[in-house]
C-alpha positions as CSV (number, residue, x, y, z in Angstrom):
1,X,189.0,100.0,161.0
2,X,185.8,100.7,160.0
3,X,183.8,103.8,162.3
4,X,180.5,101.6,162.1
5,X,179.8,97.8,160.8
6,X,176.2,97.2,160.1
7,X,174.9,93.8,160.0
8,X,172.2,93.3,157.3
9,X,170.9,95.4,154.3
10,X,167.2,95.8,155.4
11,X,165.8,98.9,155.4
12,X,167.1,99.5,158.6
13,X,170.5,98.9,157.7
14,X,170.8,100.6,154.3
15,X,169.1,103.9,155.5
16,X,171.7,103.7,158.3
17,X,174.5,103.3,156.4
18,X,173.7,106.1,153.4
19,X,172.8,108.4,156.8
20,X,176.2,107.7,158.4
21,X,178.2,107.8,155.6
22,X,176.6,111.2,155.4
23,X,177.7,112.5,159.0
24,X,181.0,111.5,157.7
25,X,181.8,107.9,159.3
26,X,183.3,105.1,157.6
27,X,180.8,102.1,157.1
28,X,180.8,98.6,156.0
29,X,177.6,96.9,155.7
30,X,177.0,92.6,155.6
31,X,174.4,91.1,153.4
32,X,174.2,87.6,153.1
33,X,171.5,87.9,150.6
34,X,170.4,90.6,148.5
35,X,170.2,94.2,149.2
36,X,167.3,95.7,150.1
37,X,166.2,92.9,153.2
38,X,163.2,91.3,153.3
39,X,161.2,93.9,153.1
40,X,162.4,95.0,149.5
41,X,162.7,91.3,148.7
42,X,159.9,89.3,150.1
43,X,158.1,91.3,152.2
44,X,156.6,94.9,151.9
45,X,157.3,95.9,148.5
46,X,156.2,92.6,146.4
47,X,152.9,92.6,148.2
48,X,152.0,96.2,148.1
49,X,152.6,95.8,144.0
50,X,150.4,92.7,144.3
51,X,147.7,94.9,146.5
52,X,148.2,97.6,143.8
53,X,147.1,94.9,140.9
54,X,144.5,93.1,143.0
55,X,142.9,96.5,143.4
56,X,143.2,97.0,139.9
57,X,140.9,93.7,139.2
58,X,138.6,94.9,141.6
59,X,138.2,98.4,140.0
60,X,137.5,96.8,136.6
61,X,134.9,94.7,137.9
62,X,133.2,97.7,139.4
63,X,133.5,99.2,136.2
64,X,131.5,96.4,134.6
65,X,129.0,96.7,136.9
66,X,128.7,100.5,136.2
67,X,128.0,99.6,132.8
68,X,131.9,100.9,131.4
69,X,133.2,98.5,129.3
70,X,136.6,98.0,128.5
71,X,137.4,95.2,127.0
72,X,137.4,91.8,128.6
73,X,137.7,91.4,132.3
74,X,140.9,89.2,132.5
75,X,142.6,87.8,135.9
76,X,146.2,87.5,134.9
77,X,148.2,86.5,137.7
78,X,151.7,85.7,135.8
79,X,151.3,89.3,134.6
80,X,150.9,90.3,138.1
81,X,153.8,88.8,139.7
82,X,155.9,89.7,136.7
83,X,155.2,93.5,137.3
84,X,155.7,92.1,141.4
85,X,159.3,91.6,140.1
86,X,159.8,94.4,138.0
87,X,159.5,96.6,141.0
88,X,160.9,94.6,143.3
89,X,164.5,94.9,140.6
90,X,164.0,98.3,140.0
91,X,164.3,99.4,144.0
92,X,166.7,97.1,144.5
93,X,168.8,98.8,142.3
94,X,168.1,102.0,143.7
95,X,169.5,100.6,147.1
96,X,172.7,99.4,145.4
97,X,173.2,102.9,143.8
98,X,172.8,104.3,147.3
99,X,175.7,102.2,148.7
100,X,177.9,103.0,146.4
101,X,178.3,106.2,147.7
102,X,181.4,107.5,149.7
103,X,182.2,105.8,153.2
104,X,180.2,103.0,152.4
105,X,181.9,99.6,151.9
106,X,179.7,96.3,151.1
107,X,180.5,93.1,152.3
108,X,179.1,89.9,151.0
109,X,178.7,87.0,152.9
110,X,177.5,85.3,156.3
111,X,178.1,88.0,159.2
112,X,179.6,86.5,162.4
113,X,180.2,88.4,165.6
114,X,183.9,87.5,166.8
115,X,184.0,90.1,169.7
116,X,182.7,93.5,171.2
117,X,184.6,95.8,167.8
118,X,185.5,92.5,165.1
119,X,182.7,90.9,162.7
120,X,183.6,88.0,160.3
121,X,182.1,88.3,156.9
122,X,182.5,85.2,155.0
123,X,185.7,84.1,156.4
124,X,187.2,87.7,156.7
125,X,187.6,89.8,159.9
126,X,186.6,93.5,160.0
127,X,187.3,95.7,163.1
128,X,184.9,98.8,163.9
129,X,184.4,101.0,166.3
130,X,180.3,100.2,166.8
131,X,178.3,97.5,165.6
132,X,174.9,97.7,164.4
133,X,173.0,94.1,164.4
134,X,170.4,94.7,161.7
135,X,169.4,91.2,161.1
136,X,165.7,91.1,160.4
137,X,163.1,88.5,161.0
138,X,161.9,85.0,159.6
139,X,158.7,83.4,159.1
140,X,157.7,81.6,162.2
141,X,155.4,78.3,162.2
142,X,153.2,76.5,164.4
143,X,154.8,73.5,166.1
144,X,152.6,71.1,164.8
145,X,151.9,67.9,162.5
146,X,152.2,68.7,159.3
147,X,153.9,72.4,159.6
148,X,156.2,71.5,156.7
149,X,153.2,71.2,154.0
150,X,152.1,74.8,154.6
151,X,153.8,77.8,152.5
152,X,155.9,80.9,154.4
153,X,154.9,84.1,153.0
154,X,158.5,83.5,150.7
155,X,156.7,80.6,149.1
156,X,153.6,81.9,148.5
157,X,155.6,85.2,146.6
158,X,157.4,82.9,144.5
159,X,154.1,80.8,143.2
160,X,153.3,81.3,139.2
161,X,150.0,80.0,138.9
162,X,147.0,80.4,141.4
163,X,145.6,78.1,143.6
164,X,142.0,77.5,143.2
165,X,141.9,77.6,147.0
166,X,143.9,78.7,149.7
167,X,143.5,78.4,153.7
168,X,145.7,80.6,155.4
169,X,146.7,80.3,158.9
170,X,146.6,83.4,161.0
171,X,144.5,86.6,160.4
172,X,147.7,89.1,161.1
173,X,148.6,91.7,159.0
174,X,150.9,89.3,156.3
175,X,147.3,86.7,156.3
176,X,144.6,89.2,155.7
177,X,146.9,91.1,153.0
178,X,147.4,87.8,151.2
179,X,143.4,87.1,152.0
180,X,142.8,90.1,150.1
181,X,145.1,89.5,147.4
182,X,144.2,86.0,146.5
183,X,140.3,86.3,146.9
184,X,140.7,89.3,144.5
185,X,142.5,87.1,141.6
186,X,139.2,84.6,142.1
187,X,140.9,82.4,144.5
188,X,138.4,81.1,147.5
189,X,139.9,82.2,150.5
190,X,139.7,81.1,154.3
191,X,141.6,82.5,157.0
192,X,141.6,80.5,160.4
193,X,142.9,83.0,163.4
194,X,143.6,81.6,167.2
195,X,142.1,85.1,168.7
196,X,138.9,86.2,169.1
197,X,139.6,89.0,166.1
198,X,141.2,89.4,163.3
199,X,144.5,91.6,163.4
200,X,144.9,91.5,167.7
201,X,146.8,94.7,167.6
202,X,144.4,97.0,166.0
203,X,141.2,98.3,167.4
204,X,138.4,95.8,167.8
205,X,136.3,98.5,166.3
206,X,138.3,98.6,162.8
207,X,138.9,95.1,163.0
208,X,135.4,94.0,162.7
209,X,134.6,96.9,160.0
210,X,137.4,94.7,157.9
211,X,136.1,91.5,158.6
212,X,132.6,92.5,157.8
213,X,133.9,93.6,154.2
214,X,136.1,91.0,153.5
215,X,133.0,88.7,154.1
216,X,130.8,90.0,152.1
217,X,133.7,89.7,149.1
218,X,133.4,86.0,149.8
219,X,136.7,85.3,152.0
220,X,135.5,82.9,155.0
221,X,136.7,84.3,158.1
222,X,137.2,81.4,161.3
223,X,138.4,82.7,164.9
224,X,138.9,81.4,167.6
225,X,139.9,78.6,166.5
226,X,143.6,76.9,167.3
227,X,144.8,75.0,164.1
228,X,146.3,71.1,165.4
229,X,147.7,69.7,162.2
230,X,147.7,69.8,158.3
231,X,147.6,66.7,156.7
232,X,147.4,65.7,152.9
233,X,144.1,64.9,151.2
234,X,142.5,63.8,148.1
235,X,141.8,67.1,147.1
236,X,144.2,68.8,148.7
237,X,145.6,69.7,152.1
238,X,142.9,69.7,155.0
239,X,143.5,71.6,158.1
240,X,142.3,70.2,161.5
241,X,141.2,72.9,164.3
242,X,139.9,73.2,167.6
243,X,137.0,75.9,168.0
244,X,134.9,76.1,171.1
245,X,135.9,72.4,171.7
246,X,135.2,70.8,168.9
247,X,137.3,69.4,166.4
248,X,136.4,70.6,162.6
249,X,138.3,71.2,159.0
250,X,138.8,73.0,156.5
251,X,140.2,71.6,153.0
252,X,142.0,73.9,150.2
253,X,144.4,73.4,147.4
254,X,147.4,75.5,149.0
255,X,147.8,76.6,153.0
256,X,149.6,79.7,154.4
257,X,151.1,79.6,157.7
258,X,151.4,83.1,158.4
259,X,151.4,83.2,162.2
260,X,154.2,85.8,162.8
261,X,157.9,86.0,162.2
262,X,160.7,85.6,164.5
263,X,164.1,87.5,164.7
264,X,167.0,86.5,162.6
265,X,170.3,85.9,164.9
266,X,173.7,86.5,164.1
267,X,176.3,84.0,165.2
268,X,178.7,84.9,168.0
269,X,176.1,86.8,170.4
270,X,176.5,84.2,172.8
271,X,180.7,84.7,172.0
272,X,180.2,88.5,172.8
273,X,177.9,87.9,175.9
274,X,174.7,90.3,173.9
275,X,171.5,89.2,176.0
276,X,168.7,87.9,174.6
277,X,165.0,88.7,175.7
278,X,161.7,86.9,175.0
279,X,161.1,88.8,171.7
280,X,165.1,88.7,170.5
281,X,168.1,90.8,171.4
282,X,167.6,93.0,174.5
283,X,168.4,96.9,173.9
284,X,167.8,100.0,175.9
285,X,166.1,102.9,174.6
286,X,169.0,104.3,172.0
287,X,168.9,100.9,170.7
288,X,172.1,100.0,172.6
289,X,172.8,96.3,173.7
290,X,174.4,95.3,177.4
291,X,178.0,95.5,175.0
292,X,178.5,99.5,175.0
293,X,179.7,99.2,171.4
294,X,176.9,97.1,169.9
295,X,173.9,97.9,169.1
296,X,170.6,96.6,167.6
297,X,167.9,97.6,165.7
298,X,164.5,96.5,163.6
299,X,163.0,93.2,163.7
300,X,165.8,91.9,165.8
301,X,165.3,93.3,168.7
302,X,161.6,92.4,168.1
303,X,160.4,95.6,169.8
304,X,158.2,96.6,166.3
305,X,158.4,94.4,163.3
306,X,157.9,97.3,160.8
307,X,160.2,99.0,158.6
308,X,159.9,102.5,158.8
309,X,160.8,101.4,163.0
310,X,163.5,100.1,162.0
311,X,164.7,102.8,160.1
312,X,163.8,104.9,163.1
313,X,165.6,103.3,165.4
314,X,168.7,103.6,163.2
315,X,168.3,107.2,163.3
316,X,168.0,107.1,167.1
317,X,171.1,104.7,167.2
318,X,173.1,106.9,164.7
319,X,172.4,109.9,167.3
320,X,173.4,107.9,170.5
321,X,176.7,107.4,168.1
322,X,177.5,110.9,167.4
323,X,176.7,112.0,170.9
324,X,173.7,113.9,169.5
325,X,170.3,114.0,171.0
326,X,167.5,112.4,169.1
327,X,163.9,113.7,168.6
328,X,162.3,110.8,167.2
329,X,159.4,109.5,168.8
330,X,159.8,105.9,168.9
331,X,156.5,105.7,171.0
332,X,154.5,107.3,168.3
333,X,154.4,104.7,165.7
334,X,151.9,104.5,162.3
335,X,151.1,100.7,161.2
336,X,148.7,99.8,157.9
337,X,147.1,96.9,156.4
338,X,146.8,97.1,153.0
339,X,143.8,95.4,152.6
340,X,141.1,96.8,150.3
341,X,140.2,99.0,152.4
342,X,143.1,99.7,154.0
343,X,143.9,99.9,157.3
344,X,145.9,102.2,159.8
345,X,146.6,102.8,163.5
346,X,149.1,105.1,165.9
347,X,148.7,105.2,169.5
348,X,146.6,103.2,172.1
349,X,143.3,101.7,171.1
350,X,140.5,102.0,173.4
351,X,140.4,98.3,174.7
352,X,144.1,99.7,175.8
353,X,143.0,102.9,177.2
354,X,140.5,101.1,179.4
355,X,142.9,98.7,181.0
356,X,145.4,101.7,181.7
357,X,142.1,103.9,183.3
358,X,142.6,106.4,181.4
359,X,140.0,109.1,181.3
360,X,139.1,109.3,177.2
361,X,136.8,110.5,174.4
362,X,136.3,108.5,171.9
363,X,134.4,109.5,168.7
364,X,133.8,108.6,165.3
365,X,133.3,109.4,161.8
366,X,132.3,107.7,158.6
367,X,133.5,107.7,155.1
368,X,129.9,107.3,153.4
369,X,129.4,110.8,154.5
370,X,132.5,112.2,152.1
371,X,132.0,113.6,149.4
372,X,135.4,112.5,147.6
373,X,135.2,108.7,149.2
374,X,131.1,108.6,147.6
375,X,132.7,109.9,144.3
376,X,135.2,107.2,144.7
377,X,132.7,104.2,145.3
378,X,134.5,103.8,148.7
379,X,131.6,104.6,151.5
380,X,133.1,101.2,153.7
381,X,134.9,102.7,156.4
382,X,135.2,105.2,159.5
383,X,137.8,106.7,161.3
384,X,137.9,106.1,165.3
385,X,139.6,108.7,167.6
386,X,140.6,108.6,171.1
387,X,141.6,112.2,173.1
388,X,142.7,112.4,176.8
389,X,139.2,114.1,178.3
390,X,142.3,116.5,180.4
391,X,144.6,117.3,178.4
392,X,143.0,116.8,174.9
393,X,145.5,115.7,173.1
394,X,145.8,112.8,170.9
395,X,146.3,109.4,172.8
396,X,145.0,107.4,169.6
397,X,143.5,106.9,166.3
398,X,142.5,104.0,164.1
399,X,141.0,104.2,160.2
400,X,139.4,101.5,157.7
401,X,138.7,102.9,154.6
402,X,140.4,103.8,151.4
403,X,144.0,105.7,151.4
404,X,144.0,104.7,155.4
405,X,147.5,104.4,155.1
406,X,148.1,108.1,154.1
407,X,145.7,109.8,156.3
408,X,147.0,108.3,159.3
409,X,150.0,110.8,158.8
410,X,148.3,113.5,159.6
411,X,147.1,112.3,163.0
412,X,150.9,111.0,164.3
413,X,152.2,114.8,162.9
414,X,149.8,115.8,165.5
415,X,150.7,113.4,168.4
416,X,154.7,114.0,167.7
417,X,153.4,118.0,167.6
418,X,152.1,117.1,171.0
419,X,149.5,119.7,170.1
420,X,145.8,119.2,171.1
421,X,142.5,117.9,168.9
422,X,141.5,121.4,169.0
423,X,144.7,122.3,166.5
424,X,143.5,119.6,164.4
425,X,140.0,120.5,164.3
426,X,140.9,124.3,163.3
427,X,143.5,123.7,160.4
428,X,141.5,124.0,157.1
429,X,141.0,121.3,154.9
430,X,140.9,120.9,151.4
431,X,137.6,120.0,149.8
432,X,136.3,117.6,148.2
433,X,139.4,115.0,150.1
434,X,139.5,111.9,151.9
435,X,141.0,113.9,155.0
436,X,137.8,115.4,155.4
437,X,137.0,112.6,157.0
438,X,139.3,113.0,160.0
439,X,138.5,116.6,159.9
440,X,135.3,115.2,160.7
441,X,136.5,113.3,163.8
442,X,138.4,115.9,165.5
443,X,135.4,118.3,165.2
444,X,133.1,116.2,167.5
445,X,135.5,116.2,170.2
């Protein structure tokens, strides 16, 4: 009997399993698929190398503009998803080094709940004290005609030539990464989004800042606007919406539907009597299920599709385990867009503060005034941060602009510090840097 059986080899899972194994417990991990989940596989890895060559297109073309030649400007996609895959091979081994280490046992196959302690693993039953349900998430699509034509974001990783045009369904975080990927490589981009923004979760403020650079790079930005079928075309695929009441279209080569992703079941939760909530399988807040011994974390449990969540909540599952208490702050949660420029967030946003009443400052600051980010040609972006007016600490911050990923970090080490704007605003920063900028912010308050 094994101490824990993880389902799935995710992020979530792996970094479980190499964290148990290292408290000493006996693991056995399922993977159906490859190592590494879809975020190693087909989701966050492949596209930030793709991001990282898209950026590297657009840097040339600066360049050219600058007057430094170097040679001829080339757009070579095959290159680019070669490297894609390079990477993609290289981690992946990393992970399968990392579960070779002691207590941990792979097994490879289909994963099937058989009761509260047994999991079937293609055909073979494994007994274990707890169980971990680390399943993931899928692509989800619009229930409409023509739904079958579109690409998933798995497609659209596989593809070895360019499409000349590309509509992509939904302006989340997966569609306006691809927008900004594909429109770099030359490809004429449209993105169609049901809400009134782009990106609903992020601050309105950074939101527009995106859109208003993506625009001027040539991608057509439609919101608003509830897509009703995708139908085949002479020159193409032509999708049919519905915006302020009328009925238009939009025709392109290839279409994305990229409207979200859905959680990833394993069979037998009905069996074992695991409930299920709107957003997937129900857990409490050390990730436990309503069957003491199982538990569930990640996009399964569709409390925060990201994967550094997911790996948190294994941390905070692992404690419950051990009988330990955890520190993590599962409320205090970084996400990014790595657009060009990037985007980041933790904590409320201020359409959020005002429907909570909450008593806020708000303030602001801009990248054009930085010395390092006017060295780098990157003036486009600010950074946007919200303080409880009492207590003055953190409630929020959101950033477009470049490296917006990175300097987010900063602010959460604050918020999980539960220290005040004040601490931030009197630690020294190093000059000429991009974190300056939120320097910059936290000294208005």
């Amino acid at each position: 009997m094994f101490d824990l059986i993880i389902i799935g080899a995710g992020p979530g899972g792996y970094e479980l399993a190499a964290s148990a194994a290292a408290h000493g417990l006996t693991v056995g991990i399922a993977e159906r698929d490859l190592l590494g989940g879809t975020c190693l596989n087909r989701g966050c890895i492949p596209t930030k190398a793709l991001c990282r060559n898209a950026e590297v297109v657009n840097l040339m073309r600066e360049a050219a503009q600058w007057g430094v030649t170097a040679g001829s400007i080339t757009v070579d996609f095959a290159t680019a998803m070669a490297r894609k895959n390079e990477v993609v091979t290289q981690l992946r081994q990393g992970v399968d080094l990392l579960m070779k280490q002691p207590g941990i046992t792979v097994l490879e196959g289909e994963a099937a709940l058989v009761d509260a302690h047994t999991v079937d693993v293609a055909g073979t039953c494994h007994q274990a004290k707890h169980i971990v349900i680390a399943t993931g998430s899928a692509p989800r699509g619009l229930p409409i005609a023509g739904a079958d034509l579109c690409m998933t974001s798995d497609d659209i990783l596989a593809l070895d030539t360019l499409p000349p045009s590309l509509c992509i369904v939904g302006g989340g975080v997966i569609g306006m990464e691809f927008a900004a990927i594909f429109q770099s490589f030359g490809v004429e981009v449209t993105v169609i989004e049901y809400c009134k923004e782009i990106l609903p979760p992020f601050d309105k403020d950074i939101a527009k800042r995106l859109k208003t650079v993506l625009a001027k790079r040539g991608i057509k930005v439609i919101t608003s606007a509830a897509v009703k079928a995708v139908t085949q075309a002479d020159n193409g695929l032509m999708v049919t919406y519905d915006a302020k009441g009328k009925e238009q279209s939009v025709t392109a080569h290839s279409v994305l539907m990229s409207v979200g992703r859905q959680p990833v079941l394993p069979a037998g939760l009905d069996t074992v009597g695991v409930t299920l909530g709107r957003r997937g399988i129900e857990v409490d807040d050390h990730m436990r299920t309503n069957v003491e011994s199982i538990y569930a974390i990640g996009d399964v449990n569709g409390r925060m599709m990201l994967a550094h969540a997911a790996s948190a909540q294994g941390e905070v599952a692992l404690a419950h385990i051990l009988g330990k208490p955890s520190g993590i702050r599962l409320d205090i949660v970084p996400s990014a867009v790595f657009t060009v420029p990037e985007l980041s967030m933790v904590g409320l946003t201020e359409e959020q503060c005002t429907e909570r009443e909450m008593n806020v400052l708000v303030k602001k600051s801009f990248f054009r005034s930085n010395g390092k980010a006017i060295s780098m040609a990157e003036p486009d972006g600010l950074v946007k941060m919200i303080v409880d007016a009492d207590t003055r600490k953190i409630v929020g911050c959101h950033i477009c602009g470049a490296h917006a990923a990175d300097l987010i970090q900063e602010v959460v080490m604050a918020m999980n510090a539960d220290v005040t704007v004040d601490c931030l605003a009197e630690a020294i920063h190093g000059h000429p840097t991009l974190t300056e900028v939120v320097l910059a912010a936290a000294r208005q308050f």
